[in-house]
N, C-alpha and C positions, 0 to 999 in steps of 0.2 A: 365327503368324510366317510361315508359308511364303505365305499368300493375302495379308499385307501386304508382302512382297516380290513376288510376282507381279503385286500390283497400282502398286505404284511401276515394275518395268520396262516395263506395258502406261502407264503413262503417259508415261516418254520416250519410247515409242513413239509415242503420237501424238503427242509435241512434237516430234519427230525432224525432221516436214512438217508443211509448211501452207497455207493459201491467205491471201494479202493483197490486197488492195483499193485504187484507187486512183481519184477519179471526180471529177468536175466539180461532184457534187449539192450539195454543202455537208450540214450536219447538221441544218436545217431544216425540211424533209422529209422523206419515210416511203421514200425511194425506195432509197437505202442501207440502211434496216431491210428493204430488201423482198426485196435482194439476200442480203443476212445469212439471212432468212426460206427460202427457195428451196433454200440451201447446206445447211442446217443440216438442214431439212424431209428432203433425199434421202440425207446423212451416216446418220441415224435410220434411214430408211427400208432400208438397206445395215449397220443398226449397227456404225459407222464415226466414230472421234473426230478429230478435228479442229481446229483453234486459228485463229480468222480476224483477221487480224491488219490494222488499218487502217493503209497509210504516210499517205497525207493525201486528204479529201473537200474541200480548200480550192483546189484546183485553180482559176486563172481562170476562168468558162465561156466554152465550144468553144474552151479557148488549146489547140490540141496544142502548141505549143512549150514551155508550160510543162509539159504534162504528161509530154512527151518530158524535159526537162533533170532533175525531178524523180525518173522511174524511174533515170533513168541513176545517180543520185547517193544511190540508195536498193536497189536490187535486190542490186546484187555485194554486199553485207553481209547480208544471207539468207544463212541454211543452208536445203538444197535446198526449193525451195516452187514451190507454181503463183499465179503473177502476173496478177490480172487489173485489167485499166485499161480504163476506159469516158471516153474525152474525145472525142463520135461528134455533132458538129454536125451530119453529113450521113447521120443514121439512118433507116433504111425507105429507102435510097436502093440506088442497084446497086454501093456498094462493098462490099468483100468484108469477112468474119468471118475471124480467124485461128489459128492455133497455133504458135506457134514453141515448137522442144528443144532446149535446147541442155544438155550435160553439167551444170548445175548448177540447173537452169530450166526450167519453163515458163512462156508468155506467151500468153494471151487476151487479144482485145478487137479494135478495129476496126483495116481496114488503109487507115489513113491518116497514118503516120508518128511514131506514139508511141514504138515502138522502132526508130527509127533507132539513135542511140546502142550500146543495148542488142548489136543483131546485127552492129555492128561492131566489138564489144571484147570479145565471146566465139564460139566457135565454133559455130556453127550446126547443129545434127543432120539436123532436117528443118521442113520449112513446112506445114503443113497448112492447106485452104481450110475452114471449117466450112460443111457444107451444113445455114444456115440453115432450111430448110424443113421437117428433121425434129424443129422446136422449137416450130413453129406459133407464131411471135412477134407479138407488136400490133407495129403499124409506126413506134410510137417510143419500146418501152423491151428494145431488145436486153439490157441490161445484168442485167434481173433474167429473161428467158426466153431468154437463150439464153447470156451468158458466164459468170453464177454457174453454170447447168447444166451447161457445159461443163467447168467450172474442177471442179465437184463429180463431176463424173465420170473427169476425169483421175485424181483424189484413191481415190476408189474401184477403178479399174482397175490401180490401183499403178505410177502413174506413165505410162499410156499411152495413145493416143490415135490411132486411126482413121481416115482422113480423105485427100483428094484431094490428094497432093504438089504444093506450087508451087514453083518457084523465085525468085521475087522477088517482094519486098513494096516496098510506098513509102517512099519515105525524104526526110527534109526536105532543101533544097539548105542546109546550115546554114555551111558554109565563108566566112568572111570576113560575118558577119553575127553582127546580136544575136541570141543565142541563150537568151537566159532573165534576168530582171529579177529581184532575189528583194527579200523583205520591207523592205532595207534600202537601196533603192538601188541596191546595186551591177547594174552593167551586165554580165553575162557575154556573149565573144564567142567565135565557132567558128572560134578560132584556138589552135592545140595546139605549133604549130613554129615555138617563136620561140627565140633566144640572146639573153636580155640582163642584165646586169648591175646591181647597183646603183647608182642615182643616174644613169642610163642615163635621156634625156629621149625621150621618143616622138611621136610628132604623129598623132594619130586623126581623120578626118574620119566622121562619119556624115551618110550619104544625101548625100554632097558638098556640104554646104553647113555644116554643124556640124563646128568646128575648135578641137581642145582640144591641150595639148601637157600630156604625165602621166610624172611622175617615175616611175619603175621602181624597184620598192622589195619587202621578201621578205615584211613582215607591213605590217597597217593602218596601227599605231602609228607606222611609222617616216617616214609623212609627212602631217606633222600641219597643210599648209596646201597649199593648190590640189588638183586630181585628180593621182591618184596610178594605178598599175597595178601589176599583179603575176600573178603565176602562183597560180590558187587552189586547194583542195584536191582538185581535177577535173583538175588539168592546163592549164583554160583562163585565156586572157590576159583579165583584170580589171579596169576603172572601178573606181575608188572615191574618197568623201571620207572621209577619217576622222570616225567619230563624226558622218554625216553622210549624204545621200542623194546621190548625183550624178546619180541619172537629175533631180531636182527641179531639177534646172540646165541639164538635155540635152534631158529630154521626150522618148525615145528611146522605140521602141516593138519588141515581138518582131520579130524577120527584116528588121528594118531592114539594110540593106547599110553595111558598114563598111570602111577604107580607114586602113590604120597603115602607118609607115614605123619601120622600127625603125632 
């Protein structure tokens, strides 16, 4: 009795944290297992348990925008974990490796605007630059030598991490632009501060020349004919067709520049 209780507490204990995954590869290739492989490999090697949890490998490839709209709308619903996201077009290049802490989180992966989002809707602890060089990385798979190692070692050191303070990382200009397309069409745009009403008609132009007018409505359902908008469950202002795609009518593309008059 006592060793089958002792072993169910060492188990919420390692379900307590975790590490999740977030990458461009798709599940086609081995390159995802390779990262998995790496994590697990140095877990073992520290006998240290662990839970690696995929949010999505269906990331566009090299979209940071998608991969940015995605963390944002998947991280805050974690219990405490280290986050690593690999969406690194510009790998073996001289942008930087990172660390962000913030009270509920950590964030690995490249700095090139993934966690925008992210470090503006929580508090920030500290930045850390990873000095790549102590990982001896090939010059284009950061993901499986240097941020599963880093992500595995945060995990190990019980939550902490080393490293050369920065004060600022990159951040997408996402303001008044498309900011993420998802599976169904809808158009999400980086606009957070709007007042409007039901049955409240809008006029959007994208890239000044695409000009739609969308009924302001609280769910999909309640407008069952032309583009519609809305506030989604992000906070941001909405495209949509009901039961339908709107970009398949706009052709809109991430960070497109957008232009509403409310």
């Amino acid at each position: 009795m006592y060793l089958r209780v002792e072993n169910e507490v060492a188990k919420r204990e390692r379900n307590d944290k975790m590490i999740t995954l977030t990458t461009d590869f798709g599940l086609s290739e081995g390159y995802v297992g390779a990262m998995k492989g790496r994590i697990y490999s140095l877990l073992k090697k520290y006998n240290k348990g662990c839970e690696v949890v995929d949010i999505s490998h269906e990331i566009e490839p090299f979209n940071i925008w998608h991969g940015a709209y995605v963390l944002k709308t998947s991280v805050p619903y974690f219990p405490k974990a280290i986050h690593i996201a690999v969406v690194d077009p510009t790998v073996g290049s001289e942008r930087r490796s990172i660390v962000v802490e913030t009270e509920n989180f950590f964030l690995v992966g490249p700095d090139n605007g993934l966690f925008t989002y992210l470090i503006e809707d929580f508090k920030v602890k500290n930045i850390y630059k990873i000095d790549e060089s102590q990982y001896c990385p090939s010059k284009t798979f950061h993901g499986r030598d240097v941020y599963a190692v880093v992500g595995a070692e945060i995990f190990i050191n019980d939550f902490k991490f080393e490293g050369e303070r920065i004060k600022e990382i990159v951040k997408l200009d996402y303001k008044n632009r498309v900011i993420h397309i998802d599976r169904f069409g809808n158009i999400i745009l980086g606009i957070r501060d709007f007042n409007l009403r039901p049955g409240d008609e809008v006029e959007i132009v994208f890239n000044g020349e695409k000009k739609i007018v969308a009924k302001f409505v609280e769910s999909y359902y309640q407008g069952k004919e032309g583009f519609i908008c809305l506030r989604n469950s992000e906070g941001f202002l909405e495209v949509a067709k009901f039961m339908d795609s709107a970009n398949k009518y706009l052709n809109v593309k991430h960070g497109d520049r957008v232009e509403v008059s409310l």
